[in-house]
Structure formats: C-alpha cells, structure tokens
PyMOL commands that place a pseudoatom at each C-alpha (Angstrom):
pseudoatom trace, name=CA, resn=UNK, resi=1, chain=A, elem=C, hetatm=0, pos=[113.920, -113.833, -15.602]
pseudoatom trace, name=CA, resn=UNK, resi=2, chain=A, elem=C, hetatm=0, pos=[116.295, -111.433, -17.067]
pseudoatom trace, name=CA, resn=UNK, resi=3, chain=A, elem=C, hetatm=0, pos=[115.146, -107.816, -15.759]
pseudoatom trace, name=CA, resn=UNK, resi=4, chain=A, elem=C, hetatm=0, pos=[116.449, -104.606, -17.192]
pseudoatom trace, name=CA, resn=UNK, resi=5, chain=A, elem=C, hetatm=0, pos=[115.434, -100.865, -17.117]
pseudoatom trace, name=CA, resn=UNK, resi=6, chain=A, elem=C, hetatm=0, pos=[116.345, -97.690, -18.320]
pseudoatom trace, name=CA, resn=UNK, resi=7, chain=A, elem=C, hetatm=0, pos=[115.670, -94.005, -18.714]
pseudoatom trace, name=CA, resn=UNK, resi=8, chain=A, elem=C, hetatm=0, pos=[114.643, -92.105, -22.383]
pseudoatom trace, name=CA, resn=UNK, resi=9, chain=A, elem=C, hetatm=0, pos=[113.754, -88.435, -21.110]
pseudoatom trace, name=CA, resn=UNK, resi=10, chain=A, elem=C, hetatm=0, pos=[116.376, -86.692, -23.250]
pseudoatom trace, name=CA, resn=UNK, resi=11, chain=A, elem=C, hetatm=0, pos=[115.022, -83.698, -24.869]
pseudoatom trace, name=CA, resn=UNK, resi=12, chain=A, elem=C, hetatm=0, pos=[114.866, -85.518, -28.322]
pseudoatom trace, name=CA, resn=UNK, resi=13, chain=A, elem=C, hetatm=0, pos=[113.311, -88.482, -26.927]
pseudoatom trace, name=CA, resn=UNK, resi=14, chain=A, elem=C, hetatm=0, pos=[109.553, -89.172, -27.957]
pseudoatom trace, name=CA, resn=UNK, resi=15, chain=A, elem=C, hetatm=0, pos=[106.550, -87.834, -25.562]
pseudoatom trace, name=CA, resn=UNK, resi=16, chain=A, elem=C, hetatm=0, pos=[103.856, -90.303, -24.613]
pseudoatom trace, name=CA, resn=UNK, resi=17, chain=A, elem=C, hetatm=0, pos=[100.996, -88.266, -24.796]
pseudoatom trace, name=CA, resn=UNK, resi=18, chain=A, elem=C, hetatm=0, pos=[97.084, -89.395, -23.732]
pseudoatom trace, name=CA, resn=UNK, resi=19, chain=A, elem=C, hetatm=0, pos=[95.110, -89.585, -25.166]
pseudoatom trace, name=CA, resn=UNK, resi=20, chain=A, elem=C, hetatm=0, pos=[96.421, -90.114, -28.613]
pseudoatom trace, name=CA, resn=UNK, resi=21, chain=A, elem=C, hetatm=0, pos=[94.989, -90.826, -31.641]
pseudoatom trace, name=CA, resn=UNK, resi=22, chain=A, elem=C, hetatm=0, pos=[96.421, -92.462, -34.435]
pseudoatom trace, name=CA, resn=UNK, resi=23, chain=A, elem=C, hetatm=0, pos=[97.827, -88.911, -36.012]
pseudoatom trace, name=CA, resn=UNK, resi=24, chain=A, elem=C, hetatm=0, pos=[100.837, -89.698, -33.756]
pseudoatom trace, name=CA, resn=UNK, resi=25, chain=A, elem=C, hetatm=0, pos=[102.695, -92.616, -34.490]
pseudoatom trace, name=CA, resn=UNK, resi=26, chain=A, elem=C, hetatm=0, pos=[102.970, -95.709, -32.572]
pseudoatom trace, name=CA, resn=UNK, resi=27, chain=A, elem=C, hetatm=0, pos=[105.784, -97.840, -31.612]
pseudoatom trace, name=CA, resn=UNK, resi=28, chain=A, elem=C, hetatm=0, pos=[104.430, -101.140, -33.106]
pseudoatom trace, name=CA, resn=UNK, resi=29, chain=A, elem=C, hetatm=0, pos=[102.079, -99.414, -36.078]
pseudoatom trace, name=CA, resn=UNK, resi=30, chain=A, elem=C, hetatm=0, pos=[99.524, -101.967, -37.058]
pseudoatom trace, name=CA, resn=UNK, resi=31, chain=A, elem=C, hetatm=0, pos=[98.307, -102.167, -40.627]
pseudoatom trace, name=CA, resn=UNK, resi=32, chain=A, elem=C, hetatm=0, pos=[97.439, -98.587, -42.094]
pseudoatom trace, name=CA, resn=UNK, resi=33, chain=A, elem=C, hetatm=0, pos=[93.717, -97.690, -40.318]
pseudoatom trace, name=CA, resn=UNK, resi=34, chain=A, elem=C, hetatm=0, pos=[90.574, -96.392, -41.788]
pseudoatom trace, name=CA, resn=UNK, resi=35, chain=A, elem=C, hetatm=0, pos=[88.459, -93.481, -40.650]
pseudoatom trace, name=CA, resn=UNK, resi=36, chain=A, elem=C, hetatm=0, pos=[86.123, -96.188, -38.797]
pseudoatom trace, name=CA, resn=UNK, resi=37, chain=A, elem=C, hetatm=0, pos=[88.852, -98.032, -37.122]
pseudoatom trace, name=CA, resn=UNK, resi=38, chain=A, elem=C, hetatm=0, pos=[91.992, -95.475, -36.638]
pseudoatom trace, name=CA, resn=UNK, resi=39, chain=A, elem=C, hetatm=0, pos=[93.954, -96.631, -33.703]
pseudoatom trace, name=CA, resn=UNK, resi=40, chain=A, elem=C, hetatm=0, pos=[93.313, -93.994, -30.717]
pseudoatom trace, name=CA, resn=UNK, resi=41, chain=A, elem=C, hetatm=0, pos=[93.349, -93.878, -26.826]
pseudoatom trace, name=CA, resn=UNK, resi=42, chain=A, elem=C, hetatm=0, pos=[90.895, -96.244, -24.903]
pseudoatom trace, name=CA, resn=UNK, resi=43, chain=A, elem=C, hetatm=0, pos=[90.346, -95.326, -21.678]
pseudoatom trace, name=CA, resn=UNK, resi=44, chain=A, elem=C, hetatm=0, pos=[89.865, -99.199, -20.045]
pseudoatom trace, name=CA, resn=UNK, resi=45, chain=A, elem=C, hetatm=0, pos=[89.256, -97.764, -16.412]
pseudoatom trace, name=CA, resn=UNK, resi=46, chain=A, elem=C, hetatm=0, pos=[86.140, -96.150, -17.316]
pseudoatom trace, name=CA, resn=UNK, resi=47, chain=A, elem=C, hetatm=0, pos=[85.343, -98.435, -20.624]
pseudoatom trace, name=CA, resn=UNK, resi=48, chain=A, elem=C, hetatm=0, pos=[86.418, -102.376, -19.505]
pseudoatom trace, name=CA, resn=UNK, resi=49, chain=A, elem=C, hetatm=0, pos=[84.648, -103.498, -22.199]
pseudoatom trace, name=CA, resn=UNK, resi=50, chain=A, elem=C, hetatm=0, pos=[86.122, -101.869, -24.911]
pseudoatom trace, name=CA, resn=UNK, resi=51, chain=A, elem=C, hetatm=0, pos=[88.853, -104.222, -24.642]
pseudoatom trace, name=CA, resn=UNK, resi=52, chain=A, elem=C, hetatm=0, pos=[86.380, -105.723, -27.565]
pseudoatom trace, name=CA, resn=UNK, resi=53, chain=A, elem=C, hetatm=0, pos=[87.538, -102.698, -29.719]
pseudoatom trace, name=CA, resn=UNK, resi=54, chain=A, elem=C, hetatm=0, pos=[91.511, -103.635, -29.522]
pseudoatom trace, name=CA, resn=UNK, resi=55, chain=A, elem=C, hetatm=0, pos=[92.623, -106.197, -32.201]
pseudoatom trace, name=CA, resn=UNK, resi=56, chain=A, elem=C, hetatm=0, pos=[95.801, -106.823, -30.300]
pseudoatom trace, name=CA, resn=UNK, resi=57, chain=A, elem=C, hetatm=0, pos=[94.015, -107.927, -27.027]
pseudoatom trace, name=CA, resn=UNK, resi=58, chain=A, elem=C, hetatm=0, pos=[91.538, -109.974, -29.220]
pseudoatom trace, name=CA, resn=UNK, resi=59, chain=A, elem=C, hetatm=0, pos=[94.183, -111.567, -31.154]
pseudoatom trace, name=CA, resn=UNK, resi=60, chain=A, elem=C, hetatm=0, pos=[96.640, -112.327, -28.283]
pseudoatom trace, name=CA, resn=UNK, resi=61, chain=A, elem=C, hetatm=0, pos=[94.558, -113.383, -24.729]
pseudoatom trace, name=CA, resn=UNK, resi=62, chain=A, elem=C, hetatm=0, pos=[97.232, -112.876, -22.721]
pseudoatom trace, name=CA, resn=UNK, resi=63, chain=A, elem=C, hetatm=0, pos=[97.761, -109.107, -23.201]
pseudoatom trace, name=CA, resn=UNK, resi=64, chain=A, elem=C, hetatm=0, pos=[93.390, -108.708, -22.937]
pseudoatom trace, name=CA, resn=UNK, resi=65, chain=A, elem=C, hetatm=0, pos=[94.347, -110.674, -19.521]
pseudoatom trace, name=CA, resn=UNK, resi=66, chain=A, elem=C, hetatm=0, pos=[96.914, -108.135, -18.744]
pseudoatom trace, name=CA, resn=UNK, resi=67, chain=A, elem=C, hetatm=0, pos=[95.116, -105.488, -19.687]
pseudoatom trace, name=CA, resn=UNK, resi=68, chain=A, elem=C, hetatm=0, pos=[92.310, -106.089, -17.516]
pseudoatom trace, name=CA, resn=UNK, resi=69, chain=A, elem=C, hetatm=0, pos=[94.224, -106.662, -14.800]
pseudoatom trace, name=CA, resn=UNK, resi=70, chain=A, elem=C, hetatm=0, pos=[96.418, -103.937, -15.444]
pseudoatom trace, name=CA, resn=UNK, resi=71, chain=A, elem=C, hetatm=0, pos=[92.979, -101.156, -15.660]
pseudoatom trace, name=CA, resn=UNK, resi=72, chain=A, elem=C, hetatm=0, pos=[91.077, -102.784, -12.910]
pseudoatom trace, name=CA, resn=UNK, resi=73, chain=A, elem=C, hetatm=0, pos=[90.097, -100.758, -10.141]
pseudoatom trace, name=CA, resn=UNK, resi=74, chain=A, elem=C, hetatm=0, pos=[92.176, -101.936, -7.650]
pseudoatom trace, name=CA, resn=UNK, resi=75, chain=A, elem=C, hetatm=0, pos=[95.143, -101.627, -9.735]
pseudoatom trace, name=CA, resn=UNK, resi=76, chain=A, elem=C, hetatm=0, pos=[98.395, -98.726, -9.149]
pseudoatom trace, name=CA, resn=UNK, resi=77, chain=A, elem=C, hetatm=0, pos=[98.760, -98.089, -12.711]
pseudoatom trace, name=CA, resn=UNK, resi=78, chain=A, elem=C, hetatm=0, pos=[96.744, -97.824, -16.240]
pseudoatom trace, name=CA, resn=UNK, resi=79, chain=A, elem=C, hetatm=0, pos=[97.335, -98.554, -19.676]
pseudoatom trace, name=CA, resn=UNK, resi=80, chain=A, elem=C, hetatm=0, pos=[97.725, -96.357, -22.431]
pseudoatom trace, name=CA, resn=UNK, resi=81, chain=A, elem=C, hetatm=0, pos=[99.194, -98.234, -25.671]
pseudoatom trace, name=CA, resn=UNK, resi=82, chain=A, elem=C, hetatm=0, pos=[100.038, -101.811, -26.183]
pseudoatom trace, name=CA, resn=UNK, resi=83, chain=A, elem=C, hetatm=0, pos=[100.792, -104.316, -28.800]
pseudoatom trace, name=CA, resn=UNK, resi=84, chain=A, elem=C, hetatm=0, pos=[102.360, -107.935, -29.392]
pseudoatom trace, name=CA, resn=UNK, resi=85, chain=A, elem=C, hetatm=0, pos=[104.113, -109.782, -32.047]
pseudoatom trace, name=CA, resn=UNK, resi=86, chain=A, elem=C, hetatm=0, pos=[106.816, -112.632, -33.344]
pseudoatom trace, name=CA, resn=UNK, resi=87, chain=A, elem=C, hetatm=0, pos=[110.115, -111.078, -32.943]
pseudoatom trace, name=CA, resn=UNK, resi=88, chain=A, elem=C, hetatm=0, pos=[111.782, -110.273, -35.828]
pseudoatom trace, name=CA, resn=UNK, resi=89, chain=A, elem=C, hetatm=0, pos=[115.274, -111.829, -36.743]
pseudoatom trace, name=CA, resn=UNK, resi=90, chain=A, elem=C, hetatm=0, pos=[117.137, -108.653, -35.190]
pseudoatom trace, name=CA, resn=UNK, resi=91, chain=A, elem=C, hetatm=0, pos=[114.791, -109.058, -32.464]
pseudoatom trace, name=CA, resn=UNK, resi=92, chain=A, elem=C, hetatm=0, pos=[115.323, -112.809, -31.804]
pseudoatom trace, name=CA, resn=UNK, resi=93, chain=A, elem=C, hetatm=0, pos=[119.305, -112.418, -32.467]
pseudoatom trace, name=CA, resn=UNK, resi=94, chain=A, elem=C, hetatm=0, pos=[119.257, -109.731, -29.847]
pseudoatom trace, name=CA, resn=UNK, resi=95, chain=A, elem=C, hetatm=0, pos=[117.551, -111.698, -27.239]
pseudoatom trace, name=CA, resn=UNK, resi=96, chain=A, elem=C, hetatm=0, pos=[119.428, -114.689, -27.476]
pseudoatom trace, name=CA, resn=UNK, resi=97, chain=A, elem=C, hetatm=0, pos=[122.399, -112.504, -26.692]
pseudoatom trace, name=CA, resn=UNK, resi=98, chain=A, elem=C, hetatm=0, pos=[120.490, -111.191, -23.598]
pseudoatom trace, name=CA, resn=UNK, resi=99, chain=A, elem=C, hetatm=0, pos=[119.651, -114.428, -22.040]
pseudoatom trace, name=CA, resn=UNK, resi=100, chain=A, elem=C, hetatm=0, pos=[122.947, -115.927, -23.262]
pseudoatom trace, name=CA, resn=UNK, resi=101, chain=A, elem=C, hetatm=0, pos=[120.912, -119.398, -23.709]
pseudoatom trace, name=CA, resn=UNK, resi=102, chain=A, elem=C, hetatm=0, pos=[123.588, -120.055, -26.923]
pseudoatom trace, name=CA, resn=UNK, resi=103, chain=A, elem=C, hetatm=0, pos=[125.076, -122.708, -24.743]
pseudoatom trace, name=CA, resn=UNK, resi=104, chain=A, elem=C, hetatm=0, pos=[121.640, -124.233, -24.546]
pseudoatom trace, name=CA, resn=UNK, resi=105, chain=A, elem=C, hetatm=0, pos=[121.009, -124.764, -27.839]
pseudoatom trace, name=CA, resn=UNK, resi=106, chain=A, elem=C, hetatm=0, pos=[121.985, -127.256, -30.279]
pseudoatom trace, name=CA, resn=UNK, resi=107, chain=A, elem=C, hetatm=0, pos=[124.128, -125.736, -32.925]
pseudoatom trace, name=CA, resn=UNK, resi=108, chain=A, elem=C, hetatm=0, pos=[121.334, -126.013, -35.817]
pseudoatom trace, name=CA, resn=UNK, resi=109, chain=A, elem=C, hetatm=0, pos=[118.522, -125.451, -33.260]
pseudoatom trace, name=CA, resn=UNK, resi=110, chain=A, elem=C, hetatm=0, pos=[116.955, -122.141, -34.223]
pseudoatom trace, name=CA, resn=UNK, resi=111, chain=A, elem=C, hetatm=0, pos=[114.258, -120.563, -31.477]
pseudoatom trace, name=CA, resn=UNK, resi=112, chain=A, elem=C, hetatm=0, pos=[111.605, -118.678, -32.382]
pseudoatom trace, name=CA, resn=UNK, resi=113, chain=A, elem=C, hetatm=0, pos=[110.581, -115.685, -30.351]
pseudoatom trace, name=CA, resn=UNK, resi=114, chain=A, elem=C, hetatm=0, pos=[107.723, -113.575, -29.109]
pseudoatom trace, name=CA, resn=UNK, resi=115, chain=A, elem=C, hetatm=0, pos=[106.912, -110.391, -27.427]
pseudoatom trace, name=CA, resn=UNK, resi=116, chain=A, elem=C, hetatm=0, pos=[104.929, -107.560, -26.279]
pseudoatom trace, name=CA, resn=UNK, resi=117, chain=A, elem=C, hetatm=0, pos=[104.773, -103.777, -25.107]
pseudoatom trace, name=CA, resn=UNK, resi=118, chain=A, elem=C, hetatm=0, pos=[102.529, -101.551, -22.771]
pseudoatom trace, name=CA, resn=UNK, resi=119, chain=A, elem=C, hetatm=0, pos=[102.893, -98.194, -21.841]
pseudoatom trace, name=CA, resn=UNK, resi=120, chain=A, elem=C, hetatm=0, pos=[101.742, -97.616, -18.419]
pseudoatom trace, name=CA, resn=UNK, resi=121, chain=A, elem=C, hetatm=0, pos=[100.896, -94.443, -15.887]
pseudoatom trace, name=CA, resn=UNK, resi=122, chain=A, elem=C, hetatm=0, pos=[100.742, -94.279, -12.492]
pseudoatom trace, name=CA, resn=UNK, resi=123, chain=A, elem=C, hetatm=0, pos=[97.169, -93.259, -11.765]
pseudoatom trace, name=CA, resn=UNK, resi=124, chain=A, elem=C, hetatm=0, pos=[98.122, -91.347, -8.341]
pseudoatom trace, name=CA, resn=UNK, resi=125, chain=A, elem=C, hetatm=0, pos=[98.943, -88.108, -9.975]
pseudoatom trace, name=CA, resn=UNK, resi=126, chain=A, elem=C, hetatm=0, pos=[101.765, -86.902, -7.480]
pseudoatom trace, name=CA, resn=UNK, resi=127, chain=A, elem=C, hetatm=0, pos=[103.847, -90.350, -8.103]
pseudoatom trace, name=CA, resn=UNK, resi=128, chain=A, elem=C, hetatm=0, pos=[103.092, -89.522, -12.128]
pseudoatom trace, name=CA, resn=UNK, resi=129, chain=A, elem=C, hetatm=0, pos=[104.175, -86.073, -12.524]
pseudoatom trace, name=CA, resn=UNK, resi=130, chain=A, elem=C, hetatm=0, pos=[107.928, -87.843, -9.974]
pseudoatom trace, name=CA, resn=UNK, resi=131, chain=A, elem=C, hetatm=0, pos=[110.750, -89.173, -12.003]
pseudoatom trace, name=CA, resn=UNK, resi=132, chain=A, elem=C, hetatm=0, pos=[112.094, -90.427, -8.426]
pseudoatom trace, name=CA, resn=UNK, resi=133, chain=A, elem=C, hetatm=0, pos=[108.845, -92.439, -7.695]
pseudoatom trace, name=CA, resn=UNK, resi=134, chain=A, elem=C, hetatm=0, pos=[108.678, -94.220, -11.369]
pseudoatom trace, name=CA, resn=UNK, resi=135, chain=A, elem=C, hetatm=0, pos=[112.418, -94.457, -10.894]
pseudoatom trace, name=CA, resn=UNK, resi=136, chain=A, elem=C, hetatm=0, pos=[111.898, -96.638, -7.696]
pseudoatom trace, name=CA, resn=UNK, resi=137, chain=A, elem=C, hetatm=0, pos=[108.394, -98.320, -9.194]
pseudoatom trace, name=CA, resn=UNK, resi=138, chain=A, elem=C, hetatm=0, pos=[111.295, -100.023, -11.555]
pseudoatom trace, name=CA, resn=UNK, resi=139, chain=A, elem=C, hetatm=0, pos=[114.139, -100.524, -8.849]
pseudoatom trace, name=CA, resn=UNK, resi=140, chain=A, elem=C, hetatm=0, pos=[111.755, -102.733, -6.945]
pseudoatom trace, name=CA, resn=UNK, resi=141, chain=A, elem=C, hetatm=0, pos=[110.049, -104.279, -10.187]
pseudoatom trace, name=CA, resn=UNK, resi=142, chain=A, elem=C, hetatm=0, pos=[113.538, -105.547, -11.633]
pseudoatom trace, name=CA, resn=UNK, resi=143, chain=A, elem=C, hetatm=0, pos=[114.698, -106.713, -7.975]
pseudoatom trace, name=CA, resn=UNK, resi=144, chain=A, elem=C, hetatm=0, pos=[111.175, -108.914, -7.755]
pseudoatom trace, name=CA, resn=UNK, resi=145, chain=A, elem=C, hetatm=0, pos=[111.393, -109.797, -11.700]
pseudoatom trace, name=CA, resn=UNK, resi=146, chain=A, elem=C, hetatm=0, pos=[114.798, -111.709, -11.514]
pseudoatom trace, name=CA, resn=UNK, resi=147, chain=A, elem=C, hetatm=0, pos=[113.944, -114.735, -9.203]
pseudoatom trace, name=CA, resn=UNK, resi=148, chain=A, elem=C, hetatm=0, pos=[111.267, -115.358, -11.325]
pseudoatom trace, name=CA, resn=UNK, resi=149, chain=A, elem=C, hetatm=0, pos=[111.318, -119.131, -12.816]
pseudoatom trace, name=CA, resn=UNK, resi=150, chain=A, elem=C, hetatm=0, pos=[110.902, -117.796, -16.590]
pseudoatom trace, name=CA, resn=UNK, resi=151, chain=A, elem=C, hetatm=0, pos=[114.758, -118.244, -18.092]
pseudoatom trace, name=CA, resn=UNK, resi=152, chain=A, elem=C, hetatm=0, pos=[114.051, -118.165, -21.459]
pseudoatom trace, name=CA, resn=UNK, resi=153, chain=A, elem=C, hetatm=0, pos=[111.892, -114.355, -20.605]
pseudoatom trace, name=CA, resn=UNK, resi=154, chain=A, elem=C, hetatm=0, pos=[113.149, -110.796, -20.650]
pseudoatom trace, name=CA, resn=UNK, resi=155, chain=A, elem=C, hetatm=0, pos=[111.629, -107.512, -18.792]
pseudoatom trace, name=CA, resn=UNK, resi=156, chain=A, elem=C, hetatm=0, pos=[112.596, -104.106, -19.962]
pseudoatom trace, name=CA, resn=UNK, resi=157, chain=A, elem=C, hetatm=0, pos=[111.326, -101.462, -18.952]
pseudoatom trace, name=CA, resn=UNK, resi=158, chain=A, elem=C, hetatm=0, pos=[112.075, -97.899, -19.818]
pseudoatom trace, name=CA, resn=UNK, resi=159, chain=A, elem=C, hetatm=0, pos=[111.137, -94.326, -18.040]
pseudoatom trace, name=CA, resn=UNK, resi=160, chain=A, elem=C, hetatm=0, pos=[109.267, -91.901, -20.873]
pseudoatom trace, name=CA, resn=UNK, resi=161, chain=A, elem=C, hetatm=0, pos=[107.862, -88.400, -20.180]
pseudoatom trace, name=CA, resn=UNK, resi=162, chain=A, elem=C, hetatm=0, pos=[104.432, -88.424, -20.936]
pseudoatom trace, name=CA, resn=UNK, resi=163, chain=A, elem=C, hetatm=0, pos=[101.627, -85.379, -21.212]
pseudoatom trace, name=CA, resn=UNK, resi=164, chain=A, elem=C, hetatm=0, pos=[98.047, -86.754, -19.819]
pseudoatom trace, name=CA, resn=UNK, resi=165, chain=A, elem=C, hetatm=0, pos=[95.268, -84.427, -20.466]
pseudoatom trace, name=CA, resn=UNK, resi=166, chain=A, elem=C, hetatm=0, pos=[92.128, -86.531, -18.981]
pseudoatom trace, name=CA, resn=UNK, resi=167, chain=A, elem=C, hetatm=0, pos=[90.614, -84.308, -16.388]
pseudoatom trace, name=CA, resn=UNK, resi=168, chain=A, elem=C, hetatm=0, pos=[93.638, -81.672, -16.893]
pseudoatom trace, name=CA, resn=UNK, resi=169, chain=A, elem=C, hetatm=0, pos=[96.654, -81.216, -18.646]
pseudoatom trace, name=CA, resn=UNK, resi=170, chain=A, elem=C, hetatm=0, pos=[99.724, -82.540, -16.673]
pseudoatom trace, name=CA, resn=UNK, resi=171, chain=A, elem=C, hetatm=0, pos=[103.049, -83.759, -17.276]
pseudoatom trace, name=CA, resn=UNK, resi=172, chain=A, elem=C, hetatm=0, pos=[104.656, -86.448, -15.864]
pseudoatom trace, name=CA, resn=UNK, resi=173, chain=A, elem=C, hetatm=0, pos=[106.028, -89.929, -16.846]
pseudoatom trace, name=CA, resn=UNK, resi=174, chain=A, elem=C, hetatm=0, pos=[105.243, -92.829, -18.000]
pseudoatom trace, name=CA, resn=UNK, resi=175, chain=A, elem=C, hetatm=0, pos=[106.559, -96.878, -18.410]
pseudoatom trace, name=CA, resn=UNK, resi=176, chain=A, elem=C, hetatm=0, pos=[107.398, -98.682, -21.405]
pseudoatom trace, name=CA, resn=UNK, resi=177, chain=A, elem=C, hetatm=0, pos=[106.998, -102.513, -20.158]
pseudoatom trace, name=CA, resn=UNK, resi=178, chain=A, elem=C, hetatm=0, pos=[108.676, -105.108, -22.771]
pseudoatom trace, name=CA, resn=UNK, resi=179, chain=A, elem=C, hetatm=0, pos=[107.905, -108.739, -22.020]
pseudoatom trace, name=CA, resn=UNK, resi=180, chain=A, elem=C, hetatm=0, pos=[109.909, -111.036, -24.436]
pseudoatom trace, name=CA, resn=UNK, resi=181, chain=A, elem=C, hetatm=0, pos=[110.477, -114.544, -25.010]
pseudoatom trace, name=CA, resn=UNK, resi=182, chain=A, elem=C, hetatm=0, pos=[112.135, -117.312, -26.639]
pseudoatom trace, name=CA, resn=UNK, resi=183, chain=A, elem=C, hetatm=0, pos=[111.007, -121.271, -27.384]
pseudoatom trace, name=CA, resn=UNK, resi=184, chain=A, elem=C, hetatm=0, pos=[111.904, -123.992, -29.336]
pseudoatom trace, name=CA, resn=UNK, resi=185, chain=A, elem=C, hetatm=0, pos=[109.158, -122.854, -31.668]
pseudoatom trace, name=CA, resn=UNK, resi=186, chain=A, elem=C, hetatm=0, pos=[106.023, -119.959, -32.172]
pseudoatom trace, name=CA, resn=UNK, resi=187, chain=A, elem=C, hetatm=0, pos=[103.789, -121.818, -29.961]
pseudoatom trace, name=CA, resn=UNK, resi=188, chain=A, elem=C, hetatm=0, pos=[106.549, -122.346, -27.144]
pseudoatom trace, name=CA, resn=UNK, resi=189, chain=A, elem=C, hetatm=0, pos=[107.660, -119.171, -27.675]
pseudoatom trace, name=CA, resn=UNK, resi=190, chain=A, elem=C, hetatm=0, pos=[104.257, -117.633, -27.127]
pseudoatom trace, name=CA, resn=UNK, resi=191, chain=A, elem=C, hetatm=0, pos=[103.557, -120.230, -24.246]
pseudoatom trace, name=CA, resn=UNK, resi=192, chain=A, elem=C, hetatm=0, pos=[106.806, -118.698, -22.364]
pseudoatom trace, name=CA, resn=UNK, resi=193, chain=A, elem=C, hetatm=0, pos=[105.767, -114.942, -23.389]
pseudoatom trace, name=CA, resn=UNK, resi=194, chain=A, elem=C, hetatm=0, pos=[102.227, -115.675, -21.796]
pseudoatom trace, name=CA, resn=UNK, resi=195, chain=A, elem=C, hetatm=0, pos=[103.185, -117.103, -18.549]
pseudoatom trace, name=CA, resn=UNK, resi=196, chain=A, elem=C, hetatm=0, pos=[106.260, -113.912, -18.124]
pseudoatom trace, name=CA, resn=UNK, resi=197, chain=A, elem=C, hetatm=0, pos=[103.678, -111.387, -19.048]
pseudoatom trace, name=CA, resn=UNK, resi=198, chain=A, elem=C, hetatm=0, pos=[101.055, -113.103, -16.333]
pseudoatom trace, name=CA, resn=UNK, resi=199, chain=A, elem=C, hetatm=0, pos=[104.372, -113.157, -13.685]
pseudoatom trace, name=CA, resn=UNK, resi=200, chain=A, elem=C, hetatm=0, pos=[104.756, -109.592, -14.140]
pseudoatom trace, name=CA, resn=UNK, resi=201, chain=A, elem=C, hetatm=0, pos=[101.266, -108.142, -14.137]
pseudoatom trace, name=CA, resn=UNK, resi=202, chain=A, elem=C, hetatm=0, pos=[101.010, -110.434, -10.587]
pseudoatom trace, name=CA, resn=UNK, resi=203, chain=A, elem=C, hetatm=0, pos=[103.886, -108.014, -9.601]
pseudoatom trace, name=CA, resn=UNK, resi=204, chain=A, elem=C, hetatm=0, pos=[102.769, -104.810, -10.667]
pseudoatom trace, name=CA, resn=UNK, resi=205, chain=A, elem=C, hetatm=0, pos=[99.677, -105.677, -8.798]
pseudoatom trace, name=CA, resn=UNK, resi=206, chain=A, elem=C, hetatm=0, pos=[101.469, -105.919, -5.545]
pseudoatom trace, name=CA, resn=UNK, resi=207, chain=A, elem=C, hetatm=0, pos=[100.286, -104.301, -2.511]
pseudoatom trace, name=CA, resn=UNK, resi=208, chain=A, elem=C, hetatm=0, pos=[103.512, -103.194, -1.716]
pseudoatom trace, name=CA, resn=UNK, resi=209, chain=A, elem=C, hetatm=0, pos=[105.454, -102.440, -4.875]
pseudoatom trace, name=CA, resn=UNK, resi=210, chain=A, elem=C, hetatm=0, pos=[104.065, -99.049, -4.948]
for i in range(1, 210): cmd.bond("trace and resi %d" % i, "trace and resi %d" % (i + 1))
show_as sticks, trace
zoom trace
C-alpha cells in the first residue's frame, strides 16, 4: 500500500471544529439538507447506534464497519466527519499517477476508482492538544501501512488543527485519513477500497501504535 502524510496547519488552512453542524461546510458536502436531516456532529462513543442516522455508513458497510471500530471503547481515537464516493476523473487520473500501475494496464483498459475520508481525534486529551504526538501517530501509521498487500490502495493522511468543545473548549489537532482505490471496475474498485480501509482501521487499533 502506498502511504503518504502531510501537515495543513498554516494559518489559512481550515479548522476542524466539534461538534459541527452543517452551517460549516464539509469536505465531501452531500446533497443540500433539510431542517430534519442537516448534517451535524454525532458523537458515536456515547451514541453507537446512531450510526443508523449517517447515510454514508448506511450506504457504504465498510465505513459503518470502520466507524464502529474506530468509536469503540477500546479504541485510541474517535471520529468526527466521514464520507465515501467513486472518484472523480481528476481523482482517478491522480491516483493512477500515485500508484504508477500505468504499466499494468492495457492501453484501452480504463479503472474505475473509489474512496473515502474520516477525520479523527485522539481521545487522550494531552496527545490531542501535541502536534509532535499526531506527528508520530502518522510516522508509525505510514511505516506499518506500506507492507500492506493492497497495491492498487492509497493512505493519506494529513495533520489539521481542530477546536473540540465536548466537556470544554480545547484546541488541538486532528487527522484527515484518505483510503483510496483503484479496480478494473466500480465493484473491484470498491472491493479493494473495503479491504484497505479494514487493513488500516486493524492498524489504528494497535496496542502499540499509540
């Protein structure tokens, strides 16, 4: 697996902030939302089961998967914002250029591609509010990421400030984790995406990555 990361704390740079409500726009917007339904900040530690109220996790199994896994108890980290979808041609011609699998492919053969984001926070409150503790978190995730038997999957991940006001206002910073993938067509695409995504949620949940 390709592994990447990167840093976005300039002082232009976006702010996760949590909770959020749909007022603030997302990365991935979804299609414009009602009163009833605006997208806002689920809290799945405390609320599992609202996993029922996120179309993304509904639609796609394999981010509700990670998602659970990702808020359980036992878990390092928690979620704040996530979505998936088909790459888009920029998208697709982009990662095709990352994995270099060109010499792969048969000149006509056109992939099709899939992928997905979550923001995550590291729920220990000292290693949140450390840029040199997330910075390591993605040292050791990248290092662990590569040998893993997914060639035709990418893992980016990106270091964001981020404002949490849950039990107290505090500021600290947050992950941006893409998962992306390519296949010989949506459903192979999709199949490679899954199994990536399931790869590194196994990591994050490490005993000893954090």
């Amino acid at each position: 697996m390709l592994a990447e990361w990167s840093v976005e704390c300039a002082p232009d740079d976006p702010v996760l902030v949590v909770p959020w409500s749909s007022e603030q726009p997302s990365e991935k917007p979804s299609a414009t939302p009602t009163a009833a339904s605006a997208p806002h900040f689920i809290d799945l530690r405390e609320n599992p089961y609202d996993l029922d109220h996120l179309p993304e996790a509904e639609q796609f199994p394999p981010l509700m998967h990670a998602l659970r896994a990702l808020n359980a108890s036992r878990s390092p980290v928690f979620t704040a914002k996530c979505d998936a979808w088909p790459l888009t041609p920029e998208e697709l011609s982009q990662l095709r250029t990352d994995l270099d699998l060109d010499l792969y492919l048969a000149p006509d053969e056109t992939p099709s591609g899939f992928g997905s984001y979550i923001d995550l926070l590291l729920r220990d409150r000292s290693l949140f509010a450390s840029f040199h503790q997330n910075e390591q978190l993605l040292h050791r995730l990248s290092r662990r990421a590569a040998p893993l038997d997914h060639p035709h999957a990418m893992l980016d991940c990106i270091i964001r400030p981020a404002m949490v006001d849950l039990t107290g206002p505090q500021e600290g910073f947050a992950v941006t984790l893409y998962v992306k993938a390519l296949g010989p067509n949506p459903q192979g695409a999709s199949d490679h995406w899954a199994g990536a995504l399931d790869a590194v949620v196994a990591l994050l949940r490490g005993k000893d990555l954090i």
